[in-house]
Residue frames relative to the residue before (quaternion, step in Angstrom):
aa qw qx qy qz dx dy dz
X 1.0000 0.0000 0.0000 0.0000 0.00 0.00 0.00
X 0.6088 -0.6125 0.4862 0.1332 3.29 -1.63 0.63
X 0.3677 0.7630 -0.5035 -0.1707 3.62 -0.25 -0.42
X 0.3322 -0.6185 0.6954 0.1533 3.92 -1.14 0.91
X 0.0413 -0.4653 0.8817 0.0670 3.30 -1.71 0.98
X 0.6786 0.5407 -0.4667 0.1712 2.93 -2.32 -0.64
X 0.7370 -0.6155 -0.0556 0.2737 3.53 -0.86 0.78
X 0.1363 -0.7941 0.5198 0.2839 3.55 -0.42 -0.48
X 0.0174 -0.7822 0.5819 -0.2218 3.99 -1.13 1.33
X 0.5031 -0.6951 0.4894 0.1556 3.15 -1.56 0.79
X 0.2370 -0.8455 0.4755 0.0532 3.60 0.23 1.08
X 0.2782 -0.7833 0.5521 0.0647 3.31 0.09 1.51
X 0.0247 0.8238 -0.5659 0.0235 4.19 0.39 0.63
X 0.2919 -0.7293 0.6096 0.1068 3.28 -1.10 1.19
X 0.0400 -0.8777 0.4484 -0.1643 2.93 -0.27 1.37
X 0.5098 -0.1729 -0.0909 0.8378 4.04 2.05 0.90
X 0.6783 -0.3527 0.6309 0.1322 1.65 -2.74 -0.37
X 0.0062 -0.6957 0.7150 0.0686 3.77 -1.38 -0.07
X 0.7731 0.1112 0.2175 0.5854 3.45 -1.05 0.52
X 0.5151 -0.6320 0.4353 0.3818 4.07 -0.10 0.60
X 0.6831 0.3697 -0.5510 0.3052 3.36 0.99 0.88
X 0.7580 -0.4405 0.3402 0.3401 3.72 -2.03 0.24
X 0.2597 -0.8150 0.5077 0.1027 3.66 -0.74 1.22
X 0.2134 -0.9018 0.3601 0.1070 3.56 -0.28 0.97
X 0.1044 0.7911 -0.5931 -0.1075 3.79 0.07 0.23
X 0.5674 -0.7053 0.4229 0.0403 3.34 -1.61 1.25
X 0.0405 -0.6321 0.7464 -0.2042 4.09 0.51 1.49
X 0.4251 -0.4952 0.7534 0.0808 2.13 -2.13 1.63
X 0.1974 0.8293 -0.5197 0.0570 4.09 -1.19 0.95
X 0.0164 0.6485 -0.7435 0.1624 3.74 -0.71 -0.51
X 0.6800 -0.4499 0.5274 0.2388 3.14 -1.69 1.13
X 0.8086 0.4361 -0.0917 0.3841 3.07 -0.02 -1.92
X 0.6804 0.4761 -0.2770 0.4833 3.52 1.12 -1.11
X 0.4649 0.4800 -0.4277 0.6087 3.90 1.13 -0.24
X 0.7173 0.2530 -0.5192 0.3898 3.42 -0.63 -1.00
X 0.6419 0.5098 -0.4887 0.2985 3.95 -0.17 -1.32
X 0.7605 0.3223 -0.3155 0.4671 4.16 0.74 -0.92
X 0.5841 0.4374 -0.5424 0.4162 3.88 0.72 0.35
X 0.5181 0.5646 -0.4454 0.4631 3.82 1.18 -0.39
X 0.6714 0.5439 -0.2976 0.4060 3.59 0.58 -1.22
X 0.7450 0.3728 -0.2136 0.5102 3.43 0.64 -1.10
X 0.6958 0.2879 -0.3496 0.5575 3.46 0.74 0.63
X 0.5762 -0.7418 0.2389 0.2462 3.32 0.96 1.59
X 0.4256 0.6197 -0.5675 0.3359 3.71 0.95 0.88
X 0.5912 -0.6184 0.3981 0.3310 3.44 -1.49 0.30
X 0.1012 -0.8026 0.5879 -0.0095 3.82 0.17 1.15
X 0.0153 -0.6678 0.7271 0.1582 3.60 -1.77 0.38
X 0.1633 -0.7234 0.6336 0.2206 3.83 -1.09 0.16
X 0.1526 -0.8488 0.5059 -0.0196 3.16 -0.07 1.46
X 0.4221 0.6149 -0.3697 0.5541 3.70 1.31 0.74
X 0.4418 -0.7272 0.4331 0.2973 3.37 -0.77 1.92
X 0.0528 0.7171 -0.6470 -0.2537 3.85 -1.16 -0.30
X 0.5580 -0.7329 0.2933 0.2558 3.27 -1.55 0.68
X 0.6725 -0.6067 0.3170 0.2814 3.23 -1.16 0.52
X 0.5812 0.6101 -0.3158 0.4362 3.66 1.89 0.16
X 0.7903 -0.4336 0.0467 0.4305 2.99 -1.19 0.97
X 0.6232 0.4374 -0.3400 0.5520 4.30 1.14 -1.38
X 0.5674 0.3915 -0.5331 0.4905 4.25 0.44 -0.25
X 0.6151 0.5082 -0.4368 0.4155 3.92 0.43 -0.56
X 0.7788 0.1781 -0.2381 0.5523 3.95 0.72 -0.40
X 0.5925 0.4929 -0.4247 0.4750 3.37 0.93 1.07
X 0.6650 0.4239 -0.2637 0.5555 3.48 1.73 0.13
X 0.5257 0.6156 -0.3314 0.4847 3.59 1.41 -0.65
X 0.6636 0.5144 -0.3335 0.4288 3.77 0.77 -1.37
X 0.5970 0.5145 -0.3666 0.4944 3.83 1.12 -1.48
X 0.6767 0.4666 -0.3994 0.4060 3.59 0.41 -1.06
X 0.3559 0.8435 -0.2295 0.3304 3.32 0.98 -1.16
X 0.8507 0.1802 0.1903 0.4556 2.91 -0.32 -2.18
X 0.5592 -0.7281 0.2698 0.2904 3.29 1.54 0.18
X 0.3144 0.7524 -0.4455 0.3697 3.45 1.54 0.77
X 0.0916 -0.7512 0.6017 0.2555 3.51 -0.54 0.50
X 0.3820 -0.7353 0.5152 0.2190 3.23 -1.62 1.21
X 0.7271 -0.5594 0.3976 0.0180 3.28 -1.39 1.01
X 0.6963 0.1598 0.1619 0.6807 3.44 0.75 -1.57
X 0.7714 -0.2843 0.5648 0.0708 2.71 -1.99 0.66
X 0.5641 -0.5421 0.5795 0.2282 3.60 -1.02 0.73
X 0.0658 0.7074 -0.6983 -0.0870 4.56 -0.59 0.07
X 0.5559 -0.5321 0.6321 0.0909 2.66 -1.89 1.36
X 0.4272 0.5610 -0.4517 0.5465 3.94 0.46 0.87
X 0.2895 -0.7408 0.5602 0.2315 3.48 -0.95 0.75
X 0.7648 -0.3979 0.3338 0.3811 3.85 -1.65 0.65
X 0.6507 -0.4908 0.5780 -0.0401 2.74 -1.99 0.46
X 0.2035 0.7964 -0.5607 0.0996 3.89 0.12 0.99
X 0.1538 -0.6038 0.7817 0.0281 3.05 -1.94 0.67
X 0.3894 -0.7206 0.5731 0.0272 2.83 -1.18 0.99
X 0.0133 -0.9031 0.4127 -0.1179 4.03 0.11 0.89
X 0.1794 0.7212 -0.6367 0.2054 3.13 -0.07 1.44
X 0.2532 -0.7442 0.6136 0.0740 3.54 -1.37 1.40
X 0.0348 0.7375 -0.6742 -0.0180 3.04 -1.55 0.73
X 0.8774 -0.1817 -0.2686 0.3534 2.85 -0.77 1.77
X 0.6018 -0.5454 -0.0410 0.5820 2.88 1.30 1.89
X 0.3829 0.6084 -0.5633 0.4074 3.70 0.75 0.78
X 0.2544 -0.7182 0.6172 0.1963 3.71 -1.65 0.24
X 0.2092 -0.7306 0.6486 -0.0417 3.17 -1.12 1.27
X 0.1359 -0.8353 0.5271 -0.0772 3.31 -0.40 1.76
X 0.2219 -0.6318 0.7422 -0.0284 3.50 -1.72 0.99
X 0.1130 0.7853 -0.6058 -0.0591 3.38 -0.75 0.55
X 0.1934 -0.6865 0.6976 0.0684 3.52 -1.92 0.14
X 0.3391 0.7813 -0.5044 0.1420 3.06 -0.42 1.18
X 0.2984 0.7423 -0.5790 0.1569 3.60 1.01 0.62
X 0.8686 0.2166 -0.1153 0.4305 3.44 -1.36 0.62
X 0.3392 0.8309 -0.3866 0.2124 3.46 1.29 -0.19
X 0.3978 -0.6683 0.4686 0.4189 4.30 -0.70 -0.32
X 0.5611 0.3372 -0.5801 0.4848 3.94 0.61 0.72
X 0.8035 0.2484 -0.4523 0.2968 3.53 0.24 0.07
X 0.3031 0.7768 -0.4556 0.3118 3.35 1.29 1.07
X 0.3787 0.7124 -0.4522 0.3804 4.11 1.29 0.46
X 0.2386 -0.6439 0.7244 -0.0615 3.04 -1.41 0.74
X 0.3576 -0.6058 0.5706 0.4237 4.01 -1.22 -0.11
X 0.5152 0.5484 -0.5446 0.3705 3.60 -0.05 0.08
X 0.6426 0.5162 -0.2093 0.5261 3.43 0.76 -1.91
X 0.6560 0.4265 -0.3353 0.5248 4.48 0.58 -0.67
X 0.6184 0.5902 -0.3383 0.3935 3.67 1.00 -1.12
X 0.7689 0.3489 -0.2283 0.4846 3.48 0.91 -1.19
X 0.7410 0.4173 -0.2964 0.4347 3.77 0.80 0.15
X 0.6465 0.4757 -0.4099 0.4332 3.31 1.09 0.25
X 0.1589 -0.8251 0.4926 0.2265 3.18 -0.13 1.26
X 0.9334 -0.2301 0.2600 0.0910 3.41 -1.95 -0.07
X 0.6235 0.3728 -0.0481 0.6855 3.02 2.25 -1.95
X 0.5211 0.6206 -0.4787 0.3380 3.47 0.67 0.65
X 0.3853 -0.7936 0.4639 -0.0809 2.41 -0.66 2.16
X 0.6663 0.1832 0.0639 0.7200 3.90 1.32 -1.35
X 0.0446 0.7138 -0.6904 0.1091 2.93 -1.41 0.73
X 0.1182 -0.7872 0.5930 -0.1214 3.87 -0.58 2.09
X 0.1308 0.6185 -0.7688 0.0962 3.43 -1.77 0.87
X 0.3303 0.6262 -0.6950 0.1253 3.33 -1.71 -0.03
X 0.7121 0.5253 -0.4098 0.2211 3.01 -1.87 -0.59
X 0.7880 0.1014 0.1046 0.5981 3.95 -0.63 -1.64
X 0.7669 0.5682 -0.1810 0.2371 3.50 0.25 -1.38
X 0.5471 0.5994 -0.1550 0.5633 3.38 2.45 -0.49
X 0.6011 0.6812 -0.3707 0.1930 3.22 1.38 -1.18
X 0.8257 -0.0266 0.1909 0.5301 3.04 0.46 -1.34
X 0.7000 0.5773 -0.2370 0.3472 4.32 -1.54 -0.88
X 0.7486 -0.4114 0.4425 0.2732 3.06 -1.00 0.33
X 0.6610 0.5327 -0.2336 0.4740 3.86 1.22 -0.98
X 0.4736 0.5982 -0.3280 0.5570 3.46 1.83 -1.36
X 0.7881 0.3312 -0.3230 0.4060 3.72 0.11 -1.44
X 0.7745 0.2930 -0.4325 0.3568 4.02 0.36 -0.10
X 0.4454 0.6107 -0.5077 0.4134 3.71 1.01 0.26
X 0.7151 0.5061 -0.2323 0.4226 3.30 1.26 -1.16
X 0.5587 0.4657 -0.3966 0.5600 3.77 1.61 -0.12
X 0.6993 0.4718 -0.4130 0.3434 3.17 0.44 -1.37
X 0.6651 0.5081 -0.3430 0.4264 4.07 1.07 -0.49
X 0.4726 0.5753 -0.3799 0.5489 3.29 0.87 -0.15
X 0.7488 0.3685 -0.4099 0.3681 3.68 -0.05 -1.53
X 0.8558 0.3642 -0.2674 0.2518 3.36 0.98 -1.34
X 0.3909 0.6292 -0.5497 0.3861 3.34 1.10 0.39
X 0.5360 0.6842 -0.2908 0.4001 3.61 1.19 -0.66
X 0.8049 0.3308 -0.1171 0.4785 2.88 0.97 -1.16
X 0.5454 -0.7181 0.1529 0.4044 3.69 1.37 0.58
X 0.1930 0.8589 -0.3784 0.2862 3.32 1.69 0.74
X 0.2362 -0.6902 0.5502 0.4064 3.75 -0.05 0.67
X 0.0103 0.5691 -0.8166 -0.0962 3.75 -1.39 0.63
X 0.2501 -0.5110 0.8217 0.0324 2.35 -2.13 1.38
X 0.2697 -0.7189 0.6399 0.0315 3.00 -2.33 0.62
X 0.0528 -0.8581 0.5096 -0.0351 3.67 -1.07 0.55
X 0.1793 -0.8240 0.5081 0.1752 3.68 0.62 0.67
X 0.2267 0.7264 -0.6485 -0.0179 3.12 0.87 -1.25
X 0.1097 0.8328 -0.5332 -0.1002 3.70 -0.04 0.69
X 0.2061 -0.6905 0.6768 0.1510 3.43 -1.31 0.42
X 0.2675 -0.7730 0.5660 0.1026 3.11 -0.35 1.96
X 0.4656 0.5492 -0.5766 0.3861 4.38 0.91 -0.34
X 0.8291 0.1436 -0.3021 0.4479 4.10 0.00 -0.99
X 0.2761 0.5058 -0.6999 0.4221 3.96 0.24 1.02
X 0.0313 0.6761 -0.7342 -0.0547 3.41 -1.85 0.90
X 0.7550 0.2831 -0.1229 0.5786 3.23 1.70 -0.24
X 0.0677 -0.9039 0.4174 0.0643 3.21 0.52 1.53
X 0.5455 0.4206 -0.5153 0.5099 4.21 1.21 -0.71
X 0.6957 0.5180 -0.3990 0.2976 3.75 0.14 -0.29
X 0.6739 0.3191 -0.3173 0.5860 3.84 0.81 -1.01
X 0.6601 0.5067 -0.4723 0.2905 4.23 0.56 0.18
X 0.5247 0.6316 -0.2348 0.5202 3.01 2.16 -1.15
X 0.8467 0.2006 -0.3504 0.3465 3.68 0.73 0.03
X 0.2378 0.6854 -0.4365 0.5322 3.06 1.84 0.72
X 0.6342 0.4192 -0.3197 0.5656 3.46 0.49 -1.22
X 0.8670 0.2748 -0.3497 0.2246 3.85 -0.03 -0.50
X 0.4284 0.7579 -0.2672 0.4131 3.00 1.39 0.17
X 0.5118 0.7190 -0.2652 0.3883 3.26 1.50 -1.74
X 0.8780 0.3225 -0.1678 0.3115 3.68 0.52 -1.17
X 0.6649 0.4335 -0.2373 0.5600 3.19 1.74 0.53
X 0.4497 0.5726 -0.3903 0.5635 3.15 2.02 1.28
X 0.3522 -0.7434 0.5651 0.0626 3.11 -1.24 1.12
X 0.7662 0.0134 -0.0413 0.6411 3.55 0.96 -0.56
X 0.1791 -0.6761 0.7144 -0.0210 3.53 -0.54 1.61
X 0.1883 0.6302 -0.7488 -0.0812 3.40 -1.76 0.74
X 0.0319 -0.7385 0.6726 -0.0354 3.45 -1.32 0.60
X 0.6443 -0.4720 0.5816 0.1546 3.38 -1.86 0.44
X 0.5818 -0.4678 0.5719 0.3399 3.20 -1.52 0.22
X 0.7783 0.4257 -0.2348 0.3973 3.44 0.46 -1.08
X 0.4517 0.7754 -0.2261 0.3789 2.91 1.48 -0.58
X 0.7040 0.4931 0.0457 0.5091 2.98 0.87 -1.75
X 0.6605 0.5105 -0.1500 0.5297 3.84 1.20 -0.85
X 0.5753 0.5581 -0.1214 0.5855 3.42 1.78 -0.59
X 0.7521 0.3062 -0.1708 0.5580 3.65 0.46 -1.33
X 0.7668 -0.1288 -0.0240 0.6283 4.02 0.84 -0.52
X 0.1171 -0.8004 0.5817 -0.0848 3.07 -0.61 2.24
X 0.6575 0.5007 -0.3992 0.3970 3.59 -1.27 0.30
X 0.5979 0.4892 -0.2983 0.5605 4.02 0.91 -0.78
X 0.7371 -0.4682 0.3967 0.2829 3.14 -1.84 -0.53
X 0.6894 -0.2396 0.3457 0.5897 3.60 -0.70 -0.48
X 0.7804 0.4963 -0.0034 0.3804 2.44 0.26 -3.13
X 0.7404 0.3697 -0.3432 0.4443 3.88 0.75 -0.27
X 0.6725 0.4431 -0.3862 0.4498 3.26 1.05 -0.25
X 0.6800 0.3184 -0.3354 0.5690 3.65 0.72 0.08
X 0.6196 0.2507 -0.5835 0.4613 3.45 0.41 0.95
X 0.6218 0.6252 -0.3717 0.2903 3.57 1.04 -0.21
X 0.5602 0.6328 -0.2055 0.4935 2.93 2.29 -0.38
X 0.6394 0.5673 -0.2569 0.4509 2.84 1.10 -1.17
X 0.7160 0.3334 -0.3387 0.5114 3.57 0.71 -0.55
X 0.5792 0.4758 -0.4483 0.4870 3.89 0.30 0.91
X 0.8414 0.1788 -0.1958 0.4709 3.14 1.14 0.29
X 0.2520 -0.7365 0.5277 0.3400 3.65 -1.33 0.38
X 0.1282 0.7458 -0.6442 0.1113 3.60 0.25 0.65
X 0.6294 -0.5849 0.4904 0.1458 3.53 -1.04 1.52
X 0.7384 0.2177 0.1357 0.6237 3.37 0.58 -1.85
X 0.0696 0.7701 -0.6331 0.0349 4.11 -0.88 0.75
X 0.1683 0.8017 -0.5735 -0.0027 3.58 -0.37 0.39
X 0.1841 -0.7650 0.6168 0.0205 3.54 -1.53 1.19
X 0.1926 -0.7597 0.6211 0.0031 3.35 -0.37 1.52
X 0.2217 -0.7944 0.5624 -0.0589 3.18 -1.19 1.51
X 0.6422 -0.5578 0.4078 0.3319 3.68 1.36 0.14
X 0.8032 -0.2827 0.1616 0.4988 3.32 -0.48 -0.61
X 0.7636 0.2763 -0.3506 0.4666 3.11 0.84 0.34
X 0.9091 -0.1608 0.0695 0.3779 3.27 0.50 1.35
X 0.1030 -0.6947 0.6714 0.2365 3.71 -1.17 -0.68
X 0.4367 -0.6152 0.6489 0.0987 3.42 -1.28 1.24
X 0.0679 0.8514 -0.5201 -0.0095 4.34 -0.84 0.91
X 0.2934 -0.8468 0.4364 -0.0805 3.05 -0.55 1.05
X 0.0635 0.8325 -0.5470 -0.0607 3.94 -0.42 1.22
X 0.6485 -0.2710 0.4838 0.5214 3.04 -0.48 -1.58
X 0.7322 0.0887 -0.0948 0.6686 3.27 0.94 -0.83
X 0.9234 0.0948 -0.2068 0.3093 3.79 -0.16 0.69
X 0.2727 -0.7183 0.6400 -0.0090 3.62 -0.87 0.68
X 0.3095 0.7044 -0.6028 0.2111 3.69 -0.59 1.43
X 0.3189 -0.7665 0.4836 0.2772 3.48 -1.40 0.04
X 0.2477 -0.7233 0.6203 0.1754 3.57 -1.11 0.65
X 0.3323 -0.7800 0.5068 0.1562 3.21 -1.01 1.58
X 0.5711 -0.6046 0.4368 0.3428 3.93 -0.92 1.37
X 0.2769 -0.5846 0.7276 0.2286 3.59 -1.83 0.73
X 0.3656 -0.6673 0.6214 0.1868 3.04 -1.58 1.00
X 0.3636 -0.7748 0.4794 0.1941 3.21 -0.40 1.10
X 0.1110 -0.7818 0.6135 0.0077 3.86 -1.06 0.47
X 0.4963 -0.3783 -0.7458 0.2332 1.22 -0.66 2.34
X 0.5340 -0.5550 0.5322 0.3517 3.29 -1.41 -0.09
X 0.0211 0.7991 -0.5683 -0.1951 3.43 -0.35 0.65
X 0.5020 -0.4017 0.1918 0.7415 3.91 1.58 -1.07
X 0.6649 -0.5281 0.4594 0.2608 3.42 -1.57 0.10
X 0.5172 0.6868 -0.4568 0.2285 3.31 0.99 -0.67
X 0.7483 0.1378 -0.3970 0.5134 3.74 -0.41 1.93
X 0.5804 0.6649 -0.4358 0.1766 3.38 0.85 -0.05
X 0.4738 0.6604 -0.4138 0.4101 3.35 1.43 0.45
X 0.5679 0.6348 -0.1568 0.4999 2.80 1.55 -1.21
X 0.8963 0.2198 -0.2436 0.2983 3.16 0.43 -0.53
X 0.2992 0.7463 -0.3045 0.5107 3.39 2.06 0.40
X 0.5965 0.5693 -0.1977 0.5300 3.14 1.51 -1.38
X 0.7414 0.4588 -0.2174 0.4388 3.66 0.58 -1.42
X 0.6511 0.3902 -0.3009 0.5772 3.58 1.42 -0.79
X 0.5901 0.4931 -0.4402 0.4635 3.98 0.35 0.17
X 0.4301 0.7556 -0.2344 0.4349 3.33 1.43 -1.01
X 0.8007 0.3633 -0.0236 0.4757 3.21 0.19 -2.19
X 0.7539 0.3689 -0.2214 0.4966 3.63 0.55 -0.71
X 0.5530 0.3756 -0.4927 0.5571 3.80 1.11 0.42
X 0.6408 0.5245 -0.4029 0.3899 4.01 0.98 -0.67
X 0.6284 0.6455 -0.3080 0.3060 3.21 1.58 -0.68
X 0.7170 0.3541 -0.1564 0.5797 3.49 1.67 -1.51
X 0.8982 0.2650 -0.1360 0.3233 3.42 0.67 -1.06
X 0.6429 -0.6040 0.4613 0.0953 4.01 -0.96 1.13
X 0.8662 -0.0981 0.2287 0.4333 3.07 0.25 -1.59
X 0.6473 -0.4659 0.2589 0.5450 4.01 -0.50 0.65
X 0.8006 0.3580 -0.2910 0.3824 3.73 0.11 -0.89
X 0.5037 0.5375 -0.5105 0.4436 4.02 0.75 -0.24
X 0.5735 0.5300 -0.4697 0.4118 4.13 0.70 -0.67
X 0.5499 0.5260 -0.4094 0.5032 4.39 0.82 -0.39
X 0.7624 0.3803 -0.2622 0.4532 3.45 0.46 -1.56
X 0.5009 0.6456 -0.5363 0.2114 4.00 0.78 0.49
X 0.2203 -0.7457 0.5178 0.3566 3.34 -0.59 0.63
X 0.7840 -0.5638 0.1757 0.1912 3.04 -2.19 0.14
X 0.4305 0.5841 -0.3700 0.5802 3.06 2.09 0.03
X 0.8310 0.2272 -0.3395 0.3776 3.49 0.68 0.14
X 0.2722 0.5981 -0.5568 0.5081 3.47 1.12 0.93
X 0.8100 0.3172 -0.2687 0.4136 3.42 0.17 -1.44
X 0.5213 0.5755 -0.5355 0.3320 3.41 0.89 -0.19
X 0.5949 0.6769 -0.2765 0.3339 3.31 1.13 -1.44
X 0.6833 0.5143 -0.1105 0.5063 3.30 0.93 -1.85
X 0.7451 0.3499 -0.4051 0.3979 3.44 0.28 -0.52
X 0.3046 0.8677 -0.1004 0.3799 3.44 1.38 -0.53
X 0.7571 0.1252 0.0448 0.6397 3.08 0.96 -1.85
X 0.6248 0.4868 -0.4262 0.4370 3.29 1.06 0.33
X 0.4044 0.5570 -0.4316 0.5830 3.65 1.26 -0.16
X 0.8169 0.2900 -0.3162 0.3855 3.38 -0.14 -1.47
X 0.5047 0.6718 -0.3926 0.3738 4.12 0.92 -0.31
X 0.7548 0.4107 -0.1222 0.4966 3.35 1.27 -1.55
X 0.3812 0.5896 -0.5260 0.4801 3.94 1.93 -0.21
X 0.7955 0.4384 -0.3078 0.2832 3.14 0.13 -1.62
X 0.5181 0.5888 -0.4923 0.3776 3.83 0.71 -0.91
X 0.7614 0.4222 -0.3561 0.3394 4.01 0.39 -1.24
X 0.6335 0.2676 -0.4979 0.5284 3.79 0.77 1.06
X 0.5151 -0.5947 0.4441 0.4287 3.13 -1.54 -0.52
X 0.5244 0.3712 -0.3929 0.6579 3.92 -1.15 0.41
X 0.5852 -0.3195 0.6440 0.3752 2.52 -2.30 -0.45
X 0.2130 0.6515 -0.7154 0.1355 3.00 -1.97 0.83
X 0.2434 0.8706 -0.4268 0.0264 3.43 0.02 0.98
X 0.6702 -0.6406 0.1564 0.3405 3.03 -1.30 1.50
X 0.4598 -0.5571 0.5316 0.4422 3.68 -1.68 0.16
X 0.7783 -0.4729 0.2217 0.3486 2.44 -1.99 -0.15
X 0.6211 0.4346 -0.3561 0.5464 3.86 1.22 -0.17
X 0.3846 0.5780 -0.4437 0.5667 3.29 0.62 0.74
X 0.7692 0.2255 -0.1884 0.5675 3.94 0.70 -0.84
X 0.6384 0.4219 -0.4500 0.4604 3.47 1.19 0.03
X 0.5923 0.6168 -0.3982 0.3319 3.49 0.45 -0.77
C-alpha cells in the first residue's frame, strides 16, 4: 500500500475571460491530493490519510477520491476547505492560497498512528503541508519515525514560495528531512528557491549531498528531468504534450507515476539501488508520458492506466 499525507484544496483555475474579466472554474486539488488520484488511476493501492472537511467543497473533494478509487484515511473535520486561487499565464499557474484553520491541517500523530496501516509499503508528503504550524511539525515527525521504520518516504517540495512567510525556517526543515528520504523529486524552480544564487549543476550536487535518497529526480520542464542513484546519472528528454492546455498538476502526477512503478518493482528501501537502468528509464519515461497526458486538459487530470498503455 501507498499512503499520501499533505494537503487537500479547491483550486479556483482560471480557465477565460468575460467582459475583460478572469473566468474561474472550481477543481478539487492539492499537490499531495493529485499525486494520491494519479496512483489510483493507475490501479495501485493508495490511502489519503489527510482529514477533509465535512462542507459542501470537502464533499467534491471526497467523492472524486472515492471516485477514482482512493481509500480515505481520516474521518470527515468540522473545519472548512482549503482554496487556491489559479490563474495561468502562458500556460503556467500562479497560485494564492487560504488555508488558516482549514481540515487538512487538522492532524495530529495519534490521528496518523491509527491510520497508517502495517502494509505500508511507501509513504508521500510535501508541498503546503511542510510550510509552516504545528501540522508542518508532525508530518515532519511522523516522516522521520517512518523512515525508521523502513517505509519508503517519498518527498516533494514542490514549493510555493507566495504562502512561505518564513522562508530560513520552512528550508531548515526541508534540509532536515532530506536525510531520512528515500526518493526525493523536485523541480527546477524548486531547486532555484531552496539553494538560490549558485548554478543548476551546484545546487543539485549541493543537494544531493544532504541527503540519502536512493532515487533523486530533477524535473526541468521542457527540457526534460536529470536522475540520480547510486549507481547512475542520466537524462530523460520532456514530451511535448498536444495540446497544451497548462501544466497545473503535471508534477504531481510524474510524482504519482514514479510512485506506482517503484510500488510495482520495489518492497523495501534497499531493492530501489539494486534497480537497473532499463528500469529507471522505463519508470522515467513513464512519468513523462503521464506528465504530458495530463497537460492536454485543464487542472490536473491524470491519465489511467490504459491511457499509458495504449
Amino acid at each position: 500500500m501507498i499512503a499520501v499525507g499533505g494537503e487537500n484544496l479547491i483550486d479556483y483555475v482560471q480557465t477565460g475571460l468575460s467582459g475583460g474579466l478572469p473566468i474561474y472554474t472550481a477543481i478539487p486539488g492539492g499537490s499531495c491530493y493529485n499525486v494520491a488520484i494519479a496512483i489510483a488511476r493507475q490501479n495501485q493501492v493508495v490511502k489519503y490519510v489527510t482529514p477533509i472537511s465535512t462542507d459542501n467543497f470537502g464533499s467534491i473533494l471526497s467523492e472524486r477520491l472515492i471516485t477514482d478509487g482512493v481509500i480515505l484515511g481520516t474521518e470527515r473535520a468540522d473545519a472548512p476547505t482549503s482554496l487556491a486561487v489559479v490563474s495561468i499565464s502562458d500556460g503556467e499557474p500562479r497560485y494564492q492560497f487560504y488555508r488558516n484553520n482549514t481540515a487538512e491541517r487538522q492532524i495530529n500523530t495519534d490521528l496518523l498512528d491509527s491510520v497508517i496501516e502495517k502494509s505500508t509499503r511507501i509513504f508521500h508528503i510535501g508541498s503546503l503541508s511542510l510550510i509552516e504550524g504545528e501540522d508542518a511539525n508532525v508530518w515532519e515527525s511522523k516522516f522521520r519515525s517512518f523512515s525508521s521504520q523502513g517505509i519508503i518516504t517519498s518527498l516533494d517540495p514542490n514549493a510555493r514560495s507566495v504562502a512561505v512567510t518564513d522562508k530560513p525556517s520552512y528550508i531548515a526543515r526541508l534540509f532536515r528531512m532530506l536525510p531520512h528520504t528515500c526518493v526525493l523529486k523536485l523541480s527546477d524552480e524548486d531547486l532555484k528557491y531552496i539553494i538560490p544564487n549558485t548554478s543548476l549543476k551546484d545546487a543539485f550536487n549541493q543537494l544531493c549531498a544532504k541527503t540519502s535518497a536512493e532515487l533523486i529526480i530533477l524535473t526541468k520542464g521542457a527540457k526534460g528531468a536529470l536522475v540520480k542513484t547510486p549507481s547512475y546519472q542520466f537524462q530523460v528528454k520532456a514530451v511535448v504534450p498536444r495540446p497544451l492546455r497548462d501544466t497545473v498538476g503535471a508534477g504531481d502526477t510524474f510524482m504519482g507515476t514514479i510512485l506506482t512503478e517503484l510500488h510495482k518493482r520495489c518492497f523495501v528501501v534497499e531493492e530501489i539501488s539494486k534497480l537497473s537502468y532499463h528500469e529507471l528509464r522505463k519508470m522515467v519515461d513513464c512519468a513523462t508520458i503521464a506528465a504530458a497526458l495530463n497537460c492536454q486538459s485543464t487542472g490536473c487530470n491524470p491519465p489511467y492506466e490504459k491511457d499509458l498503455l495504449s
